[in-house]
N, C-alpha and C positions, 0 to 999 in steps of 0.2 A: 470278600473273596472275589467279588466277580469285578470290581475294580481294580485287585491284583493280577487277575489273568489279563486283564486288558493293557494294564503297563507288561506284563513278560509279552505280552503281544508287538506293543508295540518296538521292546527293546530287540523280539528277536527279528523284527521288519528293518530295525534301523541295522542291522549286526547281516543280515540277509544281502540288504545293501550296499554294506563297505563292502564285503567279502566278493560279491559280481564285480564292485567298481574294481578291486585287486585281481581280479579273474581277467576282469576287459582290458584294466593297463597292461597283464605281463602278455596278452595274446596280442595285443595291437600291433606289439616290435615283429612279431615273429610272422603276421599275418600279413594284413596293409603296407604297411613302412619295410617290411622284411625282401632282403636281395635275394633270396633264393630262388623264387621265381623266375626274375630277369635272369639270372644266372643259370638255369636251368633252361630256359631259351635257348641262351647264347649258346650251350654247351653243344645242342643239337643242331643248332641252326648252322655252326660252324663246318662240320661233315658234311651237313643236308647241302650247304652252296657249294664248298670249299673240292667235294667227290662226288656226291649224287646227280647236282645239277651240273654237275661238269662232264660226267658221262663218264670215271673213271671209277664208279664203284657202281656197277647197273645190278638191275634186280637178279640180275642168272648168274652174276659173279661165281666164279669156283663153282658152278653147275649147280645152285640152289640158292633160293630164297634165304631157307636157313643159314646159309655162307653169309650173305648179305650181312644180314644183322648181327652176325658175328661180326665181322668186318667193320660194321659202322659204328659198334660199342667200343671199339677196338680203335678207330678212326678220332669217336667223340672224347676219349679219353687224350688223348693228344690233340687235337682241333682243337676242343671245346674246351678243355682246362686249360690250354695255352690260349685262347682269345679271351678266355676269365680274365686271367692273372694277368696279360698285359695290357686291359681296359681297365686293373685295378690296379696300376702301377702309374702309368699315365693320369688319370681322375685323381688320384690320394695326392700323386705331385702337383697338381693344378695343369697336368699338360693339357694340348687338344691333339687335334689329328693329326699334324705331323711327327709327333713326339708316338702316335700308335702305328703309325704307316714305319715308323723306322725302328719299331720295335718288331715290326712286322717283316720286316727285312732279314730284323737277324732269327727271328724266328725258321722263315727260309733257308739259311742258311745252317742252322742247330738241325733241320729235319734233314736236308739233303746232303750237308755237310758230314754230320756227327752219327745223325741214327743211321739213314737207309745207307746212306754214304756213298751214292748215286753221283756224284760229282766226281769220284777216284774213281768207279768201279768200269772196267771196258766192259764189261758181258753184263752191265744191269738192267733186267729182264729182257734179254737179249735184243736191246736194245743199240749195240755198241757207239752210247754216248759220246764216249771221249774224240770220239772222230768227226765230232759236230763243231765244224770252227774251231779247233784244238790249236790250244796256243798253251804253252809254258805245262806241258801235259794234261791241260783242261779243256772242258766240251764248253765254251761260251756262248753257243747257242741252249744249251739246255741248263746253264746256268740264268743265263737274261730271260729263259723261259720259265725257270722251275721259281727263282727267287720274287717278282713280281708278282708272279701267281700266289702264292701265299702273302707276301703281305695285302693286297687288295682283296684277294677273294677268298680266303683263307681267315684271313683274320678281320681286315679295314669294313669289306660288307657285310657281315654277320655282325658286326659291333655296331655298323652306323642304324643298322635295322633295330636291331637288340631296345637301345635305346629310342629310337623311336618310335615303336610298340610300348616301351616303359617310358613314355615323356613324360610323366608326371614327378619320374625321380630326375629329371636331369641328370647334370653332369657328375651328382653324388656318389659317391662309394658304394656300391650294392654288398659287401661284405666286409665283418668284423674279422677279427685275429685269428676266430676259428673257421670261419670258411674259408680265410685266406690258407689256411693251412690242410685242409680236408682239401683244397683245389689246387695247391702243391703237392698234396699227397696224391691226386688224382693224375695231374700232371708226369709225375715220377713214374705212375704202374705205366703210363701210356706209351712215355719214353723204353722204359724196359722191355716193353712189353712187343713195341713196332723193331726196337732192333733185334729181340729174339727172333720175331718171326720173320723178320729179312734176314740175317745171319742164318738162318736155318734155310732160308729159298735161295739163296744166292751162295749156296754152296761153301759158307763157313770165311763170305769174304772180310778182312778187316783190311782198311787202309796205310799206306806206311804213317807209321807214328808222326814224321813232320808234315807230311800233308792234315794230320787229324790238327796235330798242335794249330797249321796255320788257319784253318778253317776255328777252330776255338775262338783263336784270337780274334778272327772276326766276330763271332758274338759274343764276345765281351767289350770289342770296341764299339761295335755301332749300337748299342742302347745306352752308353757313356754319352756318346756325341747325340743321339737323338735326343736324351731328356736334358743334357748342357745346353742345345741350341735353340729348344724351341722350348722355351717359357715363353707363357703367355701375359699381355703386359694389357691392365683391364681398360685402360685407355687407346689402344689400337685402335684404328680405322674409327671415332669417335666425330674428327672431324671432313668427315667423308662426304663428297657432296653429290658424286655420280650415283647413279640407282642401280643396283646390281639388275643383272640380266634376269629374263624369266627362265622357271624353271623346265618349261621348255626347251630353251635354246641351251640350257645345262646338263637337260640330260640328254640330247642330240649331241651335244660333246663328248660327252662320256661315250657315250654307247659307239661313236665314231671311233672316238680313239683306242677303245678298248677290243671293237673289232677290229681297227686295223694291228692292232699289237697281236691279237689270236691269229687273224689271217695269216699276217706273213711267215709265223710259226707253222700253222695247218701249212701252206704252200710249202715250206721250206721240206715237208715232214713227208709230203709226196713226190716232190724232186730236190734229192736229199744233194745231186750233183750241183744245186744251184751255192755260190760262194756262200759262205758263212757268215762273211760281214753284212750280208743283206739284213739276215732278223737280226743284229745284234744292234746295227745302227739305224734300225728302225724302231726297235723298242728305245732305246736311250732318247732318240729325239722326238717321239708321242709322248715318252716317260713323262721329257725335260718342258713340252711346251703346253704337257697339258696341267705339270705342278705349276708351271706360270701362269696359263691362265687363270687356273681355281685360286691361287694368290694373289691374284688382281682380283678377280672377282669377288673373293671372299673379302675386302674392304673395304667395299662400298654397302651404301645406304638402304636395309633392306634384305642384307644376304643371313636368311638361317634356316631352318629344319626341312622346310619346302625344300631349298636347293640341294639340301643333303638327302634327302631321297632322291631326289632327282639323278644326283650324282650315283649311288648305290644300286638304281632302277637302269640305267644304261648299263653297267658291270653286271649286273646281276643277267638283262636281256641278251648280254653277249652271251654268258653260259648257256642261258635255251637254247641258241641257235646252233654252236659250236659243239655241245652235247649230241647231236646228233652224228657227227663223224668222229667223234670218240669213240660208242658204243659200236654194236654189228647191230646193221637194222635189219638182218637177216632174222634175228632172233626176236619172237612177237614179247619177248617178257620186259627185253630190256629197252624194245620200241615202246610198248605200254608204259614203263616205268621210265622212260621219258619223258613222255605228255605226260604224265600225269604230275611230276618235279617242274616242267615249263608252266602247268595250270596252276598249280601253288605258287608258282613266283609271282606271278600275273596278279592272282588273288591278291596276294600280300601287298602289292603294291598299288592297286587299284584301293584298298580299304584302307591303306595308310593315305593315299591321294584324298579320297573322302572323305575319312575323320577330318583331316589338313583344312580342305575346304570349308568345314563345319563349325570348325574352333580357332577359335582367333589366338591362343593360346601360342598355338603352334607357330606363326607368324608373329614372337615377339623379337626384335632384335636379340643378338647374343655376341658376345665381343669374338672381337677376330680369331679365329682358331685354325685357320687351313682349313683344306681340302679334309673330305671324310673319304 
């Protein structure tokens, strides 16, 4: 008898065993290895840089805190599902970043185009846009304004961060069939959800139907031409002999360019009499020389994660700065809640600079992909 209790002993140890190891495999996908995390990031991180530290959704917004975070669940469900889905359309096709920066374009134009519809609208928030360099009945100042600004700060720096907080998954798919779907679905209430409540503030405006069509057509054209044009070929920049630049002098670039691209806007925004073509042909040629340099740089010997923080960390410093003459610094809540979105930025990138330094990981080569 006491031979038999010792084999049902040992059989229910061995039966104990399998049963944890099936326990541990089916939690490991959904745990460790699981996108939701990262994706859960991204979703916030997209609002937090894209409005918060930009000074366009401060903490006293609509006279309360509570507004806020209405606003910015409100904000994350269109940011944050639309920089999901097109980090997860880019990655699945083997694109890199310029295949996300031109998704990020027509993203741009889908918010300001389609939803708020801020590019037809004369009285949007009494703003009256269309009188901004208006050409062919368009404000091309607040178009070369509004469209740049979401694909890089909207969507390109909360993706290049996203990822390199989660470096350990690379450039992999952070979601299967159903989170692609739950993040379309999220993406849809966002969409609905930001043009109800502009159709409702802007006094019930919809655009003429061929201004909406041609504004369409552009996002449908330009994420056609961005994932045709920019496949990634895993032999690029292979035989590279020059050393990419430090990341230093990369993200003194960045940060250069990206405040002269805010400035001339902020200047234009205070003397609104100054010509039109000033910011238009001062974003297109920062635009134009600074995709050229990050594509020269980015093929030489040496260029990867370091420089794309670097790049991200200059974009991201232009928002702390320019955040300040967004908000009313008359107001202590939205001055506090200022600093305290520049502190966080700083952090984040100070600790990504540090892990960087500490792990060689991070400093592996990676084939040529563009500008982040």
């Amino acid at each position: 008898m006491a031979a038999l209790n010792t084999v049902k002993r040992e059989e229910n140890g061995i039966i104990s065993d399998v049963a944890l190891a099936q326990v541990k495999s089916a939690i490991r996908p959904l745990t460790r290895r699981s996108g939701f995390l990262p994706c859960a990031v991204l979703f916030f991180l997209a609002p937090l840089v894209g409005e918060v530290l930009a000074g366009s959704t401060p903490l006293d917004i609509l006279g309360s805190p509570a507004s806020f975070l209405t606003l910015l669940l409100l904000e994350a469900l269109l940011y944050g599902s639309g920089a999901v889905l097109i980090r997860e359309i880019a990655r699945r096709t083997g694109r890199g970043w310029p295949a996300i920066l031109g998704l990020g374009l027509a993203y741009g134009v889908l918010e300001e185009g389609l939803i708020t519809q801020s590019f037809f609208n004369p009285d949007f928030l009494g703003l009256h846009l269309l009188g901004l360099g208006s050409l062919l009945g368009l404000g091309w100042v607040w178009i070369t304004d509004l469209v740049p600004l979401h694909a890089v700060w909207s969507i390109g720096v909360p993706i290049a961060l996203a990822e390199l907080v989660f470096r350990g998954r690379g450039t992999d798919a952070w979601l299967g069939r159903l989170g692609l779907t739950l993040a379309s679905a999220l993406f849809a209430v966002g969409v609905l959800s930001m043009w109800l409540a502009t159709y409702a503030s802007e006094r019930n405006f919809v655009a003429p139907w061929p201004k909406l069509l041609g504004a369409l057509a552009v996002v449908v054209v330009i994420p056609q031409l961005a994932l045709r044009l920019t496949r990634r070929s895993a032999g690029a920049g292979s035989a590279a002999v020059a050393l990419a630049p430090s990341a230093c002098l990369v993200g003194v670039a960045s940060f250069t360019a990206a405040s002269l691209f805010m400035g001339v806007h902020q200047l234009y925004s205070a003397f609104p009499n100054l010509p039109g073509a000033v910011p238009v042909a001062v974003t297109v040629a920062v635009a134009a020389a600074m995709i050229g340099l990050v594509l020269h740089w980015s093929r030489r010997h040496g260029w990867g994660p370091v420089h794309h923080l670097a790049l991200a960390a200059g974009a991201l410093f232009t928002y702390a700065w320019t955040g300040f003459f967004t908000i009313s610094l008359g107001d202590r809540l939205d001055l506090a809640g200022q600093v305290v979105a520049d502190g966080l930025a700083v952090a984040l990138v100070v600790v990504l600079a540090v892990q960087m330094s500490r792990n060689r990981s991070y400093r592996r080569l990676e084939p040529v992909e563009g500008p982040p």
